[in-house]
C-alpha positions as CSV (number, residue, x, y, z in Angstrom):
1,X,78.8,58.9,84.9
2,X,79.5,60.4,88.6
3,X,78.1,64.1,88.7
4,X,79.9,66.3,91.3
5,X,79.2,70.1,91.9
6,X,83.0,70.0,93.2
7,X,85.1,72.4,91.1
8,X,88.9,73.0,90.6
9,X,90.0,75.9,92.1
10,X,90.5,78.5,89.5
11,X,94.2,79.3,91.3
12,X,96.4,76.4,91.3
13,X,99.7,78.0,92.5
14,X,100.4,80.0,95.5
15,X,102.3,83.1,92.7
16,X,99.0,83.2,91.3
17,X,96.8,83.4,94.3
18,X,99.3,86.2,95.5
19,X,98.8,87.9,91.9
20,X,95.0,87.8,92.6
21,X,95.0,88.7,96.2
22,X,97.0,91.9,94.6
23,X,94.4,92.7,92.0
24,X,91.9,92.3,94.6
25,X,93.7,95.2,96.8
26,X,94.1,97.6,93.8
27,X,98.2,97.3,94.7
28,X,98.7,96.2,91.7
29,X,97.0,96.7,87.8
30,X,97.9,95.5,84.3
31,X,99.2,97.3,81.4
32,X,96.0,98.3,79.5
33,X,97.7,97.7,76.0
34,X,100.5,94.9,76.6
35,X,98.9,93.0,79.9
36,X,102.1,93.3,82.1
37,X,101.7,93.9,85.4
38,X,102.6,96.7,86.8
39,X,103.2,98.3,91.0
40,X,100.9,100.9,91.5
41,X,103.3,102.3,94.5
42,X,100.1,102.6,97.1
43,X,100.9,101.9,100.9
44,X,97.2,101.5,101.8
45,X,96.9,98.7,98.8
46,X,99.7,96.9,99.7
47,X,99.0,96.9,103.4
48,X,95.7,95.7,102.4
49,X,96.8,92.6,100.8
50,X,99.0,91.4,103.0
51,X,96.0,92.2,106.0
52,X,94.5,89.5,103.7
53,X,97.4,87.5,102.9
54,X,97.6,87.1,106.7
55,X,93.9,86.8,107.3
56,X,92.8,84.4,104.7
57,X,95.6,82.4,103.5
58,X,95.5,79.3,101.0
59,X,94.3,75.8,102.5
60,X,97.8,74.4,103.8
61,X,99.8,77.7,103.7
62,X,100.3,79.8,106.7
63,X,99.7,83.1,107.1
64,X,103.4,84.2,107.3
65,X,104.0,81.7,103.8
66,X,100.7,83.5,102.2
67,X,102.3,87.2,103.5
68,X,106.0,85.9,102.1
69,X,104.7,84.5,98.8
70,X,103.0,88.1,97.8
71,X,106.2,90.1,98.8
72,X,108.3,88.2,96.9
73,X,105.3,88.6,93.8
74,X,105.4,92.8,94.7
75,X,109.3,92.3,94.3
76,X,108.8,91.0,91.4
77,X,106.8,93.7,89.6
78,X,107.9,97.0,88.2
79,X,106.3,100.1,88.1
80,X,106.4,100.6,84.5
81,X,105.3,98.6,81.4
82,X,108.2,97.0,79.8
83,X,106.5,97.5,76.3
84,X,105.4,100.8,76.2
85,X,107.5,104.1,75.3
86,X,108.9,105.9,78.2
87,X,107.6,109.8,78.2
C-alpha cells in the first residue's frame, strides 16, 4: 500500500471556496438556528474578501474569476434567514 501525506483539498468548487473566503472576512455568517447563510451588510468585510479573492485566488483561477465567483456568491445571499419569523 502507497502512503502519501497528499490530501484532498477540503474545497472542491470555486462557490465553496468563495463561501469560505466570506466566512473568513466576517462578510458573511450563518443562521445560528436554521444554518442559512445570511449578508451581514459590512463594506469593510466585503472589501476584505475580494482584497483576498484578488490576492490569493484558487490554483488555475484568476484573480478577476476568484473576485467574480464571490460577487456572484454575495448576490446570492440575503440578509435575513428564510426560516426564522420576521420581527
Amino acid at each position: 500500500m502507497l502512503m502519501t501525506s497528499a490530501r484532498r483539498p477540503a474545497i472542491r468548487t470555486l462557490r465553496g471556496w468563495a463561501i469560505d473566503v466570506l466566512q473568513e472576512a466576517g462578510a458573511i455568517r450563518e443562521c445560528e438556528e436554521h444554518g442559512w447563510m445570511q449578508e451581514r451588510a459590512d463594506p469593510h468585510a466585503r472589501e476584505r474578501a475580494f482584497d483576498i479573492a484578488r490576492g490569493d485566488p484558487p490554483a488555475g483561477v484568476s484573480p478577476d474569476a476568484a473576485a467574480a465567483e464571490v460577487r456572484d456568491v454575495l448576490n446570492s445571499i440575503g440578509d435575513t434567514c428564510p426560516e426564522c419569523p420576521a420581527d
